[in-house]
One Martini backbone bead per residue (centre of mass of N, CA, C, O) as a GRO file, in nm:
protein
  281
    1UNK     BB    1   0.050   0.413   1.769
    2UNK     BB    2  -0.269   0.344   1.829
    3UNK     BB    3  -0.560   0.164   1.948
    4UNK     BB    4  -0.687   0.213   1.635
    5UNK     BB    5  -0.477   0.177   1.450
    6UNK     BB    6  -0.403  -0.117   1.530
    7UNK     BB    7  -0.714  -0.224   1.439
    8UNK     BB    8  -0.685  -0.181   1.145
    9UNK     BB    9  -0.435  -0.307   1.078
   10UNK     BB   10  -0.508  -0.563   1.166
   11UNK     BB   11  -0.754  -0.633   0.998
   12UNK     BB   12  -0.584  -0.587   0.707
   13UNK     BB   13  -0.414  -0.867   0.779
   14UNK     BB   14  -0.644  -1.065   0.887
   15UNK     BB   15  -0.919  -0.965   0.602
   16UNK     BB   16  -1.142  -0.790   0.635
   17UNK     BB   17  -1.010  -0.581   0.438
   18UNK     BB   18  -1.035  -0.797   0.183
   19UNK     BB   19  -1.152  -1.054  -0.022
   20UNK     BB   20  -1.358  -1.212   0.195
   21UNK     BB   21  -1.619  -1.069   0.137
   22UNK     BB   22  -1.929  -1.023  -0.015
   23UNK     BB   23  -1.797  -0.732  -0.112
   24UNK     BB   24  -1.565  -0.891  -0.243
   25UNK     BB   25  -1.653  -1.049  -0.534
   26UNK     BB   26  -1.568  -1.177  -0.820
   27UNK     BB   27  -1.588  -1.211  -1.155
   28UNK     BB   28  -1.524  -1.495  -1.355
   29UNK     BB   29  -1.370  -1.384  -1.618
   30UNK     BB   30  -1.233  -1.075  -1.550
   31UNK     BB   31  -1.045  -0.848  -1.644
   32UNK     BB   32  -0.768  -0.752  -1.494
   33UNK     BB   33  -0.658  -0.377  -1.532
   34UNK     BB   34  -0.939  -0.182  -1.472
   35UNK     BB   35  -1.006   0.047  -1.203
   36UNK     BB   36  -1.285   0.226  -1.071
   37UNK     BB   37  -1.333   0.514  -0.870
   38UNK     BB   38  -1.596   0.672  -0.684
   39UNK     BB   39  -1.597   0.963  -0.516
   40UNK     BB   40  -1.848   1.041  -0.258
   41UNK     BB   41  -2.061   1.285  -0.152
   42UNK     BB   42  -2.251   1.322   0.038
   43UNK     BB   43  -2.531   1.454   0.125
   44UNK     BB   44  -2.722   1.719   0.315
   45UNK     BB   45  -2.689   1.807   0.619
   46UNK     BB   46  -2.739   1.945   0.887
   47UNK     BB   47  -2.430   2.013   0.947
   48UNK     BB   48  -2.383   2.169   0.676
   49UNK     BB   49  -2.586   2.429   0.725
   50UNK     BB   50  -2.450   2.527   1.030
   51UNK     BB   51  -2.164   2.568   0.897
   52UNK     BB   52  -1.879   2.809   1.000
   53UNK     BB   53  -1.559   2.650   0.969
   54UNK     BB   54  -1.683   2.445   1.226
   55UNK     BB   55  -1.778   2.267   1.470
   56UNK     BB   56  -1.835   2.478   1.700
   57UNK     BB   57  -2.162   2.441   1.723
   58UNK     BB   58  -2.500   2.507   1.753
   59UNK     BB   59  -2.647   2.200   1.689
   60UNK     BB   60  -2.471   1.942   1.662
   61UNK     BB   61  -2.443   1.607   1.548
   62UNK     BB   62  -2.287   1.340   1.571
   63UNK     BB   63  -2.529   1.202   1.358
   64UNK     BB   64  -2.645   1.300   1.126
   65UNK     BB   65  -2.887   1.364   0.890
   66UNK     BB   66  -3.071   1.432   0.625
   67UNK     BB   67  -3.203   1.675   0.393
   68UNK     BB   68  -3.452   1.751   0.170
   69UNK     BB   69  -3.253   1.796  -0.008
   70UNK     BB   70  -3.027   1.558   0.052
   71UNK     BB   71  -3.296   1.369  -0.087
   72UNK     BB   72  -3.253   1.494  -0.384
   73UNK     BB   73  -2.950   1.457  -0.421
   74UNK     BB   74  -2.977   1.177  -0.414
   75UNK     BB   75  -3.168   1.087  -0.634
   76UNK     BB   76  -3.026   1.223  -0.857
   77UNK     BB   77  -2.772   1.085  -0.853
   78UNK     BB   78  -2.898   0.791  -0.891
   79UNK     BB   79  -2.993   0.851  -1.177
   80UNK     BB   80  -2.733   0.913  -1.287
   81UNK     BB   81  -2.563   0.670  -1.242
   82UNK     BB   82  -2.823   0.512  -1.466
   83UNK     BB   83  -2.720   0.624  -1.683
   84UNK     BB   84  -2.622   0.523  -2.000
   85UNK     BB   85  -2.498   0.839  -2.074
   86UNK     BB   86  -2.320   0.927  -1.799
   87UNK     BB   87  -2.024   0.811  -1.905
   88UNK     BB   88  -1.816   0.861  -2.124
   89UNK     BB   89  -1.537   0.901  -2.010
   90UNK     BB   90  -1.322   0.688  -2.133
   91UNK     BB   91  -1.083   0.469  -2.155
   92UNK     BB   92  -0.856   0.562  -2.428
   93UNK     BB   93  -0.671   0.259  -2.417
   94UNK     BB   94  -0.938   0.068  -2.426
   95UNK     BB   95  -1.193  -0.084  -2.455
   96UNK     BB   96  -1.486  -0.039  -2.581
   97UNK     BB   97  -1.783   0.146  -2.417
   98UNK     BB   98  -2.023   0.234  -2.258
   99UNK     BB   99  -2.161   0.526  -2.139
  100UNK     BB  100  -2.161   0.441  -1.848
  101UNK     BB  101  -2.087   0.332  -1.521
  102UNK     BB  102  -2.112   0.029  -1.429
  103UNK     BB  103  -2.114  -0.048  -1.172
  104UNK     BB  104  -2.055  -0.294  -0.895
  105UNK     BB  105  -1.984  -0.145  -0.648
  106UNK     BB  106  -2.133  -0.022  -0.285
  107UNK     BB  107  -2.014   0.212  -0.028
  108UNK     BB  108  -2.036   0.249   0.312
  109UNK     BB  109  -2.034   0.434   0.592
  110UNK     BB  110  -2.175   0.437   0.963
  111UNK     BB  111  -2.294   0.678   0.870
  112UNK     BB  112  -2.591   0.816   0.835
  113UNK     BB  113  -2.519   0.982   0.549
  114UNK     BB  114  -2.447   0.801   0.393
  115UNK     BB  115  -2.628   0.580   0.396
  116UNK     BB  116  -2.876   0.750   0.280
  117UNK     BB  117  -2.757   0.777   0.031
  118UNK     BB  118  -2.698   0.531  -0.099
  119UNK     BB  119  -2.947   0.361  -0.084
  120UNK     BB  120  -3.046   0.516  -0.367
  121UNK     BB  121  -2.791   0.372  -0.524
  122UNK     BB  122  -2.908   0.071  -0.453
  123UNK     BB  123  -3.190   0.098  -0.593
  124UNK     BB  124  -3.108   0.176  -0.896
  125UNK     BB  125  -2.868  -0.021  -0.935
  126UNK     BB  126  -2.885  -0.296  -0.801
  127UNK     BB  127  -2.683  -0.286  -0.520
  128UNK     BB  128  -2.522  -0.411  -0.291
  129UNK     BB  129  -2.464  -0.287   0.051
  130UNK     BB  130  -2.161  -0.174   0.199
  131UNK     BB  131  -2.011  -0.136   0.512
  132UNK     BB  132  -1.761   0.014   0.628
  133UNK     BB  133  -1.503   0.068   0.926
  134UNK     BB  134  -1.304   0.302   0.773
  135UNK     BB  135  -1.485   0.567   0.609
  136UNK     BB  136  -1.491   0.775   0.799
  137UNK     BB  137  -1.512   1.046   0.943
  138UNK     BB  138  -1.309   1.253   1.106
  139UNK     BB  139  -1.309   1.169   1.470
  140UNK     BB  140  -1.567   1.063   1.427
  141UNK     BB  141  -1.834   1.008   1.699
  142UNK     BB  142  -1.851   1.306   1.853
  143UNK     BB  143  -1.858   1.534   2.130
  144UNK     BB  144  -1.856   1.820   2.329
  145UNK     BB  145  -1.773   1.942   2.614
  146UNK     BB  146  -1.725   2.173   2.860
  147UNK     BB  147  -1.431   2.243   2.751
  148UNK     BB  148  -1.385   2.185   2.449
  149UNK     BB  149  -1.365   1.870   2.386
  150UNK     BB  150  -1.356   1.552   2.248
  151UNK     BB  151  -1.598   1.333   2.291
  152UNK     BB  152  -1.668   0.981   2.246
  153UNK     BB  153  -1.887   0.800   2.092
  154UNK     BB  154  -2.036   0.520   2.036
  155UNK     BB  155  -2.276   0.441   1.845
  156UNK     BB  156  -2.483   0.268   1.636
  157UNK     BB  157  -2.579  -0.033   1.667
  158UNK     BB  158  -2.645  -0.345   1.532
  159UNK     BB  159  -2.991  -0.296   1.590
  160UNK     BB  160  -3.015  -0.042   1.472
  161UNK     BB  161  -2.927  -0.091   1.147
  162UNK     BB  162  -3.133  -0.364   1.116
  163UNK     BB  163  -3.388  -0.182   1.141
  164UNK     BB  164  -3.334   0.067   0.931
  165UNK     BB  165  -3.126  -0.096   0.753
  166UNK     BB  166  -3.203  -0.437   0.643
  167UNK     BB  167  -2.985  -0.410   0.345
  168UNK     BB  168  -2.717  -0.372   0.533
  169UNK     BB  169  -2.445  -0.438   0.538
  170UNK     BB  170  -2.231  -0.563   0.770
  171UNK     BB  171  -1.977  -0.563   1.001
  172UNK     BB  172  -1.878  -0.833   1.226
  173UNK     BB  173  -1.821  -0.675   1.482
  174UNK     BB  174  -2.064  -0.532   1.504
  175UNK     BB  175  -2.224  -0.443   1.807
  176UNK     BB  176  -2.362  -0.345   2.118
  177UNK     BB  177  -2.177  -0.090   2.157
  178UNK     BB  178  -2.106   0.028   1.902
  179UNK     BB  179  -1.881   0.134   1.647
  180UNK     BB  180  -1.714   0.300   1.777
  181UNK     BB  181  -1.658   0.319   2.105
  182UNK     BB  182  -1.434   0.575   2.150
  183UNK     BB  183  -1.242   0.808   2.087
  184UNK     BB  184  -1.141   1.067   1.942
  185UNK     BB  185  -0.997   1.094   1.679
  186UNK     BB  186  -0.716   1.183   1.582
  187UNK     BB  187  -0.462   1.321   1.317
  188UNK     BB  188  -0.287   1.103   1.315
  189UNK     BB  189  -0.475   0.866   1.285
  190UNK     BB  190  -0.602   0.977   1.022
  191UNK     BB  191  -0.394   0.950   0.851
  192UNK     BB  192  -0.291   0.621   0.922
  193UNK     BB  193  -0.598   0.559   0.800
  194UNK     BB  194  -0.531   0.664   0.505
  195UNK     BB  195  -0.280   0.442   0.464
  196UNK     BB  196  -0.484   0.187   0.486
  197UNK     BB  197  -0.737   0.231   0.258
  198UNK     BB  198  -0.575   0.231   0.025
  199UNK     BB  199  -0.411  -0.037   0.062
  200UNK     BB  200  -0.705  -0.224   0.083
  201UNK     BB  201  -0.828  -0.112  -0.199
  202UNK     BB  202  -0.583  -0.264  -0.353
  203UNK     BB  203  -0.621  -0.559  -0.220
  204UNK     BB  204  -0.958  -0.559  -0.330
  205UNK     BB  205  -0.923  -0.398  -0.637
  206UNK     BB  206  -0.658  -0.364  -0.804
  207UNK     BB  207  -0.667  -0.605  -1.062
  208UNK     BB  208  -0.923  -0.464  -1.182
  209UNK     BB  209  -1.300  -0.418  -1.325
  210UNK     BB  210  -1.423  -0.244  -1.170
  211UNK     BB  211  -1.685  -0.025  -0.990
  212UNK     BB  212  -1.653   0.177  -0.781
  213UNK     BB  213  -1.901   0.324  -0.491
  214UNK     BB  214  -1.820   0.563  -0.268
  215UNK     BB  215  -1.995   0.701   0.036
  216UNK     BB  216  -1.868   0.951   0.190
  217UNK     BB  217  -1.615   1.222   0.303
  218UNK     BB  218  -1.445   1.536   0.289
  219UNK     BB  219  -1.211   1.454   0.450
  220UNK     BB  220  -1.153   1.183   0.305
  221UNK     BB  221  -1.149   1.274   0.035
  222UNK     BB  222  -0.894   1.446   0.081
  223UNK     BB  223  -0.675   1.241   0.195
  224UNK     BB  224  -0.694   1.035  -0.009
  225UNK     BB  225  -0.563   1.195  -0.251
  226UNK     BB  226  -0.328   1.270  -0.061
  227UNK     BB  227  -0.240   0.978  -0.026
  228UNK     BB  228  -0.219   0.862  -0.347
  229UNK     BB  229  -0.038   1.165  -0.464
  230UNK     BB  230   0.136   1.253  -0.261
  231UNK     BB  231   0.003   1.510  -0.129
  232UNK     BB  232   0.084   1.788   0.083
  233UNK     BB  233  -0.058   1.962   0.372
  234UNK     BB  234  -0.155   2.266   0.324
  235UNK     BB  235  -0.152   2.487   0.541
  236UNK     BB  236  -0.292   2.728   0.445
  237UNK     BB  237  -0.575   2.513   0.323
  238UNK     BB  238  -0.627   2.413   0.660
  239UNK     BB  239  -0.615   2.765   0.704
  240UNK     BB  240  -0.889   2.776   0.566
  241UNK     BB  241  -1.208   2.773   0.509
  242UNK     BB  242  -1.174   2.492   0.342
  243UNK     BB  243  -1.006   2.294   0.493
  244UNK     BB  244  -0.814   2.211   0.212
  245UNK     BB  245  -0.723   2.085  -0.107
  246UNK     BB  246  -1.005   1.959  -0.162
  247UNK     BB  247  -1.331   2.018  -0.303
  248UNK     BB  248  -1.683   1.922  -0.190
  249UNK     BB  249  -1.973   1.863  -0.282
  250UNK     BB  250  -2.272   1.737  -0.244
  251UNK     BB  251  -2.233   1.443  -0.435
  252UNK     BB  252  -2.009   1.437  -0.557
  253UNK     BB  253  -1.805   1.346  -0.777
  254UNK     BB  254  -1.517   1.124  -0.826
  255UNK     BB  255  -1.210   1.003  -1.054
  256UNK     BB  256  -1.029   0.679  -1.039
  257UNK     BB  257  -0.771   0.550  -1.199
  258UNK     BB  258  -0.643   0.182  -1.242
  259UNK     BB  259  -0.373   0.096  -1.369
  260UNK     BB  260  -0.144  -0.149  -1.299
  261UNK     BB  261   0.072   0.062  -1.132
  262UNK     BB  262  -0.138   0.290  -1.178
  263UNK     BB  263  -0.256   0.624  -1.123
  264UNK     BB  264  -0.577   0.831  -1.213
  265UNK     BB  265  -0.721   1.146  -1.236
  266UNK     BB  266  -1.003   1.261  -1.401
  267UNK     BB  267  -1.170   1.357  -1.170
  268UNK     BB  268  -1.357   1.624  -0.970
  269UNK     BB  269  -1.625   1.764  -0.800
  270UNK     BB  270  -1.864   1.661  -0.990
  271UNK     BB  271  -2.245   1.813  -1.052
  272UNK     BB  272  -2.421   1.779  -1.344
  273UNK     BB  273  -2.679   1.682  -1.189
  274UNK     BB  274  -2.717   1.942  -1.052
  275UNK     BB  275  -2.900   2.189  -0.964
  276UNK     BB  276  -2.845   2.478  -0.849
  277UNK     BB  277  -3.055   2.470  -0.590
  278UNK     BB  278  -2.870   2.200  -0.515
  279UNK     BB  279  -2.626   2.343  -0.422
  280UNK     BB  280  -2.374   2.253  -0.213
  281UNK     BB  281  -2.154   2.165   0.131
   0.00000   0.00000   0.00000
């Protein structure tokens, strides 16, 4: 195990990715029994747009900005999430409850695409929005050296995230060295820190009636699931264009319920917020 995975794991020894943090504050006196995971992927990149079924693109950037569409789809979104009758689909043997989402909690990684989505969402929803520092997509911010190697970069610092983005809640760790500031993730940490957060994520809203919506990134929502239903990483859909056991468009809704010591996938991939014209990967 490296210095990166042993760093996330520490971390979560130590309490900082569990219920001490202002975004995991419980509502006193809610029955904790049923708690929902929305799994949200970011709208779309520059580089999703330019993506041709590898990372080694000319004009790829290490973390890109979202696209003129991606910040349609993000408010598209953001209004879908807060329509009243926007989620019917409730738990059929739970107390009835109103058709919306009803949102609690509002993730994103400090990946600057996911920012810029959930930020959407935390306006519309009325929700504080808090960065974690272990969401990240596989690799973290890297860019290609001239051997065609994965070269690990700082990525921005605290006082970048404060001007920018100064609703954002920030990981206390966060300072002037850049988030990242490591080299590029292995797939082994990649795999190890994903049985970290989900680990992490029981921790944090377990036995609760939260509603959490995390956004997050295509390979992360893809391993997230192969890691909680323990499927495994088949070959052949990993050595093909879409790289993944599950695929997700920008934006797309996914839904894991979670009930006494028992978990269950609700749906995948739901777009029916957006437009066909803006339906993207």
């Amino acid at each position: 195990m490296t210095q990166a995975t042993l760093a996330i794991r520490s971390n979560l020894i130590s309490g900082s990715l569990v219920n001490t943090s202002p975004g995991y504050v419980r509502v006193p006196g809610k029955i904790n029994n049923h708690m929902k995971l929305y799994l949200v992927r970011h709208a779309q990149s520059a580089n999703n747009v330019i993506w041709k079924g590898s990372d080694r693109v000319d004009g790829r950037s290490p973390d890109p900005e979202i696209t003129d569409i991606g910040h349609q789809q993000a408010e598209i979104l953001a209004q879908h999430l807060i329509h009243p009758q926007g989620e019917p689909r409730q738990y059929p043997l739970g107390p009835r409850r109103d058709p919306s989402f009803g949102l609690t909690h509002l993730y994103c990684s400090l990946m600057t695409r996911s920012v810029l989505t959930a930020e959407y969402i935390a306006k519309a929803c009325k929700l504080d929005l808090h960065a974690l520092p272990d969401i990240f997509e596989k690799h973290g911010i890297f860019e290609f050296d001239e051997t065609g190697e994965m070269r690990g970069l700082p990525g921005p610092d605290r006082s970048y995230f404060e001007q920018r983005f100064p609703g954002l809640n920030l990981p206390e760790e966060l300072n002037s060295s850049g988030w990242w500031d490591r080299p590029a993730e292995s797939h082994e940490d990649f795999l190890d820190r994903m049985q970290l957060v989900v680990t992490g994520l029981r921790q944090r809203h377990g036995d609760s009636d939260d509603c959490i919506a995390m956004v997050a990134h295509g390979d992360f929502i893809d391993q997230f699931i192969n890691q909680l239903m323990a499927v495994p990483r088949h070959d052949n859909n990993y050595q093909s264009d879409w790289v993944a056991n599950w695929a997700f468009h920008n934006t797309s809704i996914s839904r894991i319920d979670f009930t006494r010591h028992a978990h269950h996938v609700v749906y995948l991939n739901r777009i029916d917020h957006l437009p066909t014209e803006l339906m993207t990967w």
